[in-house]
C-alpha positions as CSV (number, residue, x, y, z in Angstrom):
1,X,0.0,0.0,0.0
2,X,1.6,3.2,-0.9
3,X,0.9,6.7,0.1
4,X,0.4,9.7,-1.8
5,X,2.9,12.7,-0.3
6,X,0.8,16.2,0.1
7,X,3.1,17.6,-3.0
8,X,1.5,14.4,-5.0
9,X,-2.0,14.8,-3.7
10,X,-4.8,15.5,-6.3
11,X,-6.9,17.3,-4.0
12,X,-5.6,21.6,-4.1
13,X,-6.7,24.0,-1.7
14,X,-7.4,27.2,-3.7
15,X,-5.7,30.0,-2.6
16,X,-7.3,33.0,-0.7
17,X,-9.1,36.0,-2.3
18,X,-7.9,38.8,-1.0
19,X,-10.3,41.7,-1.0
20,X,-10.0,44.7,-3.5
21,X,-9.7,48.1,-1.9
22,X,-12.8,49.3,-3.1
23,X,-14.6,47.6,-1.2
24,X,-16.4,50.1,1.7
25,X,-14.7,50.2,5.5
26,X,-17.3,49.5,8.0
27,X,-17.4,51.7,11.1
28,X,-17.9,49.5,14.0
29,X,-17.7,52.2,16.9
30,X,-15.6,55.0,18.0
31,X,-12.6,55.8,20.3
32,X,-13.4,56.8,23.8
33,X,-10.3,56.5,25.5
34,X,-6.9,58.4,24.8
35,X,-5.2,56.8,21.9
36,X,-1.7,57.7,21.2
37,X,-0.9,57.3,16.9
38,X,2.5,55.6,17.4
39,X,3.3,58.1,14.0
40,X,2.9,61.6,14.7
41,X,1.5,61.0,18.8
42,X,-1.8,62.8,17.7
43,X,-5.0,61.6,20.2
44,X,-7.4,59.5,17.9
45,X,-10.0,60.0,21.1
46,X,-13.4,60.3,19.0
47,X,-11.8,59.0,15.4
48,X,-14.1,56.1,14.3
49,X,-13.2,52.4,14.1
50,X,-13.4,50.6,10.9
51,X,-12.6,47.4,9.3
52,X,-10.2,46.8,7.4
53,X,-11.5,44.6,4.0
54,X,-8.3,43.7,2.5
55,X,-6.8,42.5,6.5
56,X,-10.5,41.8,8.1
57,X,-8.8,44.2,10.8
58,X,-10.4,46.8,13.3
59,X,-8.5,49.8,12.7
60,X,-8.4,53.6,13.3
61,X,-6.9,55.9,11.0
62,X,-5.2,58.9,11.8
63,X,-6.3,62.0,10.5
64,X,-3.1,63.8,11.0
65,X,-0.9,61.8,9.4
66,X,-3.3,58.8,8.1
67,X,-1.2,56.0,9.7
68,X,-3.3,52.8,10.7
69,X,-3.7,51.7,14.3
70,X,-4.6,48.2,15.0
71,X,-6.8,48.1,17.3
72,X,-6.5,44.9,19.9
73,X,-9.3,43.1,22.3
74,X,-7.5,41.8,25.4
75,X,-8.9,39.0,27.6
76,X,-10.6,39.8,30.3
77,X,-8.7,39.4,33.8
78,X,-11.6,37.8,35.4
79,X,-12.0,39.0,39.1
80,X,-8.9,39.8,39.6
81,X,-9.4,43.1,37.7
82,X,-12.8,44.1,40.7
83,X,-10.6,43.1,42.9
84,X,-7.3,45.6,41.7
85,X,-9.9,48.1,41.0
86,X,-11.7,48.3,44.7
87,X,-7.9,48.0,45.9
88,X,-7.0,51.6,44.0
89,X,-9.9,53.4,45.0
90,X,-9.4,52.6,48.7
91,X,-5.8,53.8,48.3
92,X,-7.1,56.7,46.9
93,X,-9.4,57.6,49.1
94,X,-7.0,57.2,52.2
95,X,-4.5,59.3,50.2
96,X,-7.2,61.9,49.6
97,X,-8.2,61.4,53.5
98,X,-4.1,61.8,54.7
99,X,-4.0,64.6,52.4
100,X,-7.2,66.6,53.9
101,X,-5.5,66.0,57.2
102,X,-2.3,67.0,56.2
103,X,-3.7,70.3,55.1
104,X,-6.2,70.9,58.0
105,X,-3.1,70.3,60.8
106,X,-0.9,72.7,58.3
107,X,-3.4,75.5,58.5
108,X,-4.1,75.1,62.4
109,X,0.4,74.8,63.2
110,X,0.1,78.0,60.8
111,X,-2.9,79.4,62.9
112,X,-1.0,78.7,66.1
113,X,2.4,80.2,65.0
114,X,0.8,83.6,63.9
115,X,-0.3,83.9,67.9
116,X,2.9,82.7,68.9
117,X,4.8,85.1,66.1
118,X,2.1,88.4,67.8
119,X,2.1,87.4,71.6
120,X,6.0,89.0,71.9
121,X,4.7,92.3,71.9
122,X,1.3,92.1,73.7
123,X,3.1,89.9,76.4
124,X,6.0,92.2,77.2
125,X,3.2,95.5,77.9
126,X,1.1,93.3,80.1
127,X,4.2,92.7,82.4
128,X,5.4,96.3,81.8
129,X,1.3,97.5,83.4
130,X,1.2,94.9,85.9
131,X,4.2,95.8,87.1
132,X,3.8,99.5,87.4
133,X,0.3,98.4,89.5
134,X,2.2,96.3,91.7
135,X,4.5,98.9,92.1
136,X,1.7,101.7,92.6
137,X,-0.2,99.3,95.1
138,X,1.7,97.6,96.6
139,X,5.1,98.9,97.4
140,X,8.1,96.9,98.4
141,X,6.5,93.4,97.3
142,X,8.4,90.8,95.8
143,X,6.1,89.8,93.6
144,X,7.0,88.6,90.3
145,X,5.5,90.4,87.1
146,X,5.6,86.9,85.0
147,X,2.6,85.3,87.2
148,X,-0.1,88.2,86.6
149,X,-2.9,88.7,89.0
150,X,-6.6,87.4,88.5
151,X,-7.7,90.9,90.0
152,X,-5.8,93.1,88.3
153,X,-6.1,91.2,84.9
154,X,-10.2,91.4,85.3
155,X,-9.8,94.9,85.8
156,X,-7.6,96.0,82.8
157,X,-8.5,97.7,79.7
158,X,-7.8,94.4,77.1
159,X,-8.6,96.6,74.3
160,X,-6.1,99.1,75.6
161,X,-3.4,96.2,76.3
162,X,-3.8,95.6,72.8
163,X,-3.7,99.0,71.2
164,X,-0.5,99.7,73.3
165,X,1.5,96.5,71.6
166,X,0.6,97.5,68.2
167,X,-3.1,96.8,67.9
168,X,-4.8,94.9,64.9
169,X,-3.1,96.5,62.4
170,X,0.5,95.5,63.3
171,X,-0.8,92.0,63.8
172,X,-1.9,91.5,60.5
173,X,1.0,93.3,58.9
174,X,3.9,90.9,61.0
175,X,1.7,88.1,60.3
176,X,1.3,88.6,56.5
177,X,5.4,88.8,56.6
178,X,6.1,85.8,58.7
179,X,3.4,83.2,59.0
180,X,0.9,83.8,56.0
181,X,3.7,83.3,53.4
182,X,4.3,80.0,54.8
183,X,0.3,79.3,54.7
184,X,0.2,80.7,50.7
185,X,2.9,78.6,49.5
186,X,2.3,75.5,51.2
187,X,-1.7,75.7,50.9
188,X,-1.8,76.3,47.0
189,X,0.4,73.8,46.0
190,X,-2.1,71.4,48.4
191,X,-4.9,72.9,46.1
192,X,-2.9,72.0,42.9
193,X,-2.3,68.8,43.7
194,X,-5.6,68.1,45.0
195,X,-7.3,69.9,42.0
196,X,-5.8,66.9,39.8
197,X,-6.2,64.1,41.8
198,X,-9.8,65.1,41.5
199,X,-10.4,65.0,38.0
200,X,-13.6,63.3,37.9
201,X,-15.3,66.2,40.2
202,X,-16.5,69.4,38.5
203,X,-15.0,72.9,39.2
204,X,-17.8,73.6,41.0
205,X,-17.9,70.6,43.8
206,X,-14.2,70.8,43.9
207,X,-14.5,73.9,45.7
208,X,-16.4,72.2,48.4
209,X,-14.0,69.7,49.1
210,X,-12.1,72.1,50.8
211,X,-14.2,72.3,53.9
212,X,-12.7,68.9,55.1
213,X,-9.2,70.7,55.5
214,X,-11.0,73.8,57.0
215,X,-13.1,72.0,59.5
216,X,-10.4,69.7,60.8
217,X,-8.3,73.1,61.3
218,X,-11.1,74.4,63.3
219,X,-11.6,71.6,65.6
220,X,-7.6,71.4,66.5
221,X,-8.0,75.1,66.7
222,X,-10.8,74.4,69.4
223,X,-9.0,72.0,71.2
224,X,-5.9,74.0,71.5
225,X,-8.1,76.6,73.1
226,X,-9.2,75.2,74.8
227,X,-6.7,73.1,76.4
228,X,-3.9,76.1,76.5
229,X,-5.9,79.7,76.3
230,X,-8.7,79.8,78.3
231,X,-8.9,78.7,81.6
232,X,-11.6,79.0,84.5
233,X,-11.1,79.1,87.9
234,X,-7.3,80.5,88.1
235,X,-6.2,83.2,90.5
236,X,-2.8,83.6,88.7
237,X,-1.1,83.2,85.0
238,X,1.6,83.6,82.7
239,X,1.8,86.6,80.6
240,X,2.3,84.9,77.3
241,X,-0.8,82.8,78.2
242,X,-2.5,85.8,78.6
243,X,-1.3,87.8,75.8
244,X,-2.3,84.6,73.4
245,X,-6.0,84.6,74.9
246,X,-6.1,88.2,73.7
247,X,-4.7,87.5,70.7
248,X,-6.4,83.9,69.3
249,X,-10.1,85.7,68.6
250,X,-8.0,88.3,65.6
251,X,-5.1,85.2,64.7
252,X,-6.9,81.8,64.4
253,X,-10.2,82.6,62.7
254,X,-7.9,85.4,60.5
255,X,-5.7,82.1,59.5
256,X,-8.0,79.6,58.8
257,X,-10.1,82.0,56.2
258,X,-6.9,82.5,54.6
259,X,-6.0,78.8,54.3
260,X,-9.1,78.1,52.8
261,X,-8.7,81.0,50.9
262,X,-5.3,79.8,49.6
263,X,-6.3,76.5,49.2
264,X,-9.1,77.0,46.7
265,X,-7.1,79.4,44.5
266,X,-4.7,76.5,44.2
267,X,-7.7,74.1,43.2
268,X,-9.4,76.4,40.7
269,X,-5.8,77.3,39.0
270,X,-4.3,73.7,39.2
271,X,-5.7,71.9,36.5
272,X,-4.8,74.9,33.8
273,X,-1.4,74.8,35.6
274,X,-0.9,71.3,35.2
275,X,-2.3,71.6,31.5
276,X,0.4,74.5,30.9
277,X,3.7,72.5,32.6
278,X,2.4,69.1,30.3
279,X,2.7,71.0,27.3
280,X,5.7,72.6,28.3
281,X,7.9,70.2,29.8
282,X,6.7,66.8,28.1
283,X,7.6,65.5,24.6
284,X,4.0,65.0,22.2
285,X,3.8,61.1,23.2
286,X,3.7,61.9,27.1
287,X,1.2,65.3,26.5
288,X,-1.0,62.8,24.2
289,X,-0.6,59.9,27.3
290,X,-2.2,62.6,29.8
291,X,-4.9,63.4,27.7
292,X,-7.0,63.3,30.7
293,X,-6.1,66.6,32.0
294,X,-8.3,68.4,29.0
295,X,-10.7,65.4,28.2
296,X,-12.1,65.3,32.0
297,X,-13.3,68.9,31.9
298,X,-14.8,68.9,28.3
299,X,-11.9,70.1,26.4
300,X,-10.4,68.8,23.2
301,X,-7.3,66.7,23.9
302,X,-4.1,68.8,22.5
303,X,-2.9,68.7,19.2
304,X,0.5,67.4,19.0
305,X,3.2,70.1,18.3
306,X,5.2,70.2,15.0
C-alpha cells in the first residue's frame, strides 16, 4: 500500500481572495479613550473604528498623518481586575483622606504660630502695666510680674493692652510677613495637587472639598483653646498665656479664612497649571498619554506640536 505525499495529492486547496480596496470600510464604533498614533503621537480619542476589508482588521486611522492603528481586544482578567480596581480606589481615598489632614493640621500649626509670632509684643506691655500696679499698690513686694494677678487682669483695659503692643493693624502686617507666606505657599500647592487628583469632580464641587481641611483646622483650633488659652477658675497666670487669649479671637479665625482661601485658588488654578507645565515640559507622546487633563473637563485633547 503506498501513500500519496501532500506535494502528489490530487486534492488543491485554492488560494485565498484577497479583498479589492474598493470595497467600503465598516465603522464598527468610535474611540473613547486616549489613543496615542505611534506616528505623529496625535490623540485619535473620538476617530471612528473601521474594518479593514483587505486584513479583516479593526482599525483607526489617523487624520493627521493617516497611519493605521490596530486596534486589539485583550482577555478579560476575570475578578482579579474588581478586585485591583476596589484596591485603588481605597488607596485613593485614604491618600485623599491623609492629604485633607495634612492640610487641616498645616493651616491650624500656621494658625498657632501667627499667635505665637504676635504674643511678643502684647506679652512684654502686660508685664510692663502689671508691674507699674504692683508697684503703685503695693510697694516693696516681691512679687513677680511673670505670674499676673486674676484681679488686676479682670480689671484691665484688654482693648487698651492691645492698642498699646501695636493693635490689629500691626498683627496683621507681621503676620502677613512671617506666617501667611508659609500658609500661601504650602496651601496652594495642596490645592494644585488636589485639583488633579480630583479629575472626575466638576470645578464647582471641587470647591467644596475644601471644607474637610477647614473644619479639621477648626476643631484642632478648638481644642488647643481650649486646652492652653482659656482657663476658668485660676487666681494667677503667665503673661504669654494671657497675651495669646487676647490675641487667638484676631489670629486663628484670620488664618483659617486664609487657608481656605489659599487652598481654593490653588484648586481652581491647578488643572490649567498642570495643563500648561504638560505641554511645556513633556515631549508630544507623554502630552498625548495625559490626555486626561483636557478630556475630563470637556476640552479637546491637545494637538501634538510640530
Amino acid at each position: 500500500m503506498t501513500h500519496e505525499s501532500p506535494t502528489n495529492s490530487n486534492v488543491e486547496n485554492p488560494a485565498p481572495i484577497p479583498a479589492t480596496r474598493d470595497e467600503p470600510e465598516v465603522v464598527t464604533g468610535i474611540i473613547r479613550g486616549d489613543r496615542v498614533c505611534i506616528a505623529c503621537g496625535f490623540n485619535l480619542c473620538g476617530q471612528r473604528i473601521v474594518r479593514e476589508p483587505r486584513l479583516n482588521l479593526l482599525i483607526a486611522r489617523c487624520p493627521e498623518c493617516g497611519q493605521a492603528a490596530a486596534l486589539q481586544e485583550y482577555p478579560l482578567l476575570g475578578r482579579w481586575a474588581n478586585r485591583w480596581a476596589a484596591t485603588l480606589a481605597g488607596l485613593w481615598l485614604l491618600g485623599y483622606i491623609v492629604l485633607a489632614i495634612a492640610a487641616g493640621m498645616t493651616i491650624f500649626g500656621l494658625a498657632a504660630g501667627t499667635t505665637a509670632v504676635n504674643s511678643d509684643a502684647l506679652s512684654h506691655r502686660i508685664q510692663l502695666e502689671y508691674s507699674e500696679w504692683l508697684q503703685a499698690n503695693n510697694p516693696g513686694t516681691q512679687r513677680s510680674a511673670w505670674s499676673i494677678d486674676r484681679a488686676w487682669w479682670d480689671g484691665a483695659d484688654h482693648t487698651a493692652l492691645l492698642e498699646a503692643s501695636g493693635g490689629a493693624r500691626w498683627i496683621f502686617w507681621r503676620s502677613a510677613n512671617t506666617t501667611w507666606l508659609g500658609l500661601l505657599f504650602s496651601m496652594v500647592p495642596i490645592g494644585c495637587l488636589a485639583s488633579v487628583a480630583l479629575l472626575g469632580v466638576p470645578r464647582r464641587r471641587l470647591i467644596f472639598t475644601a471644607l474637610a481641611p477647614v473644619v479639621i483646622a477648626c476643631a484642632a483650633s478648638f481644642i488647643f483653646i481650649r486646652v492652653n488659652v482659656v482657663y476658668s477658675g485660676w487666681t494667677s497666670q503667665g503673661a504669654d498665656d494671657l497675651a495669646m487669649m487676647l490675641l487667638w479671637p484676631w489670629t486663628f479665625p484670620s488664618t483659617i479664612a486664609l487657608g481656605a482661601l489659599f487652598l481654593i485658588a490653588g484648586m481652581l488654578v491647578g488643572r490649567p497649571v498642570a495643563r500648561m507645565l504638560a505641554r511645556t515640559a513633556l515631549p508630544n507622546r507623554f502630552v498625548q498619554a495625559l490626555s486626561v487633563l483636557w478630556t475630563s473637563e470637556g476640552k479637546a485633547p491637545p494637538n501634538p506640536r510640530r
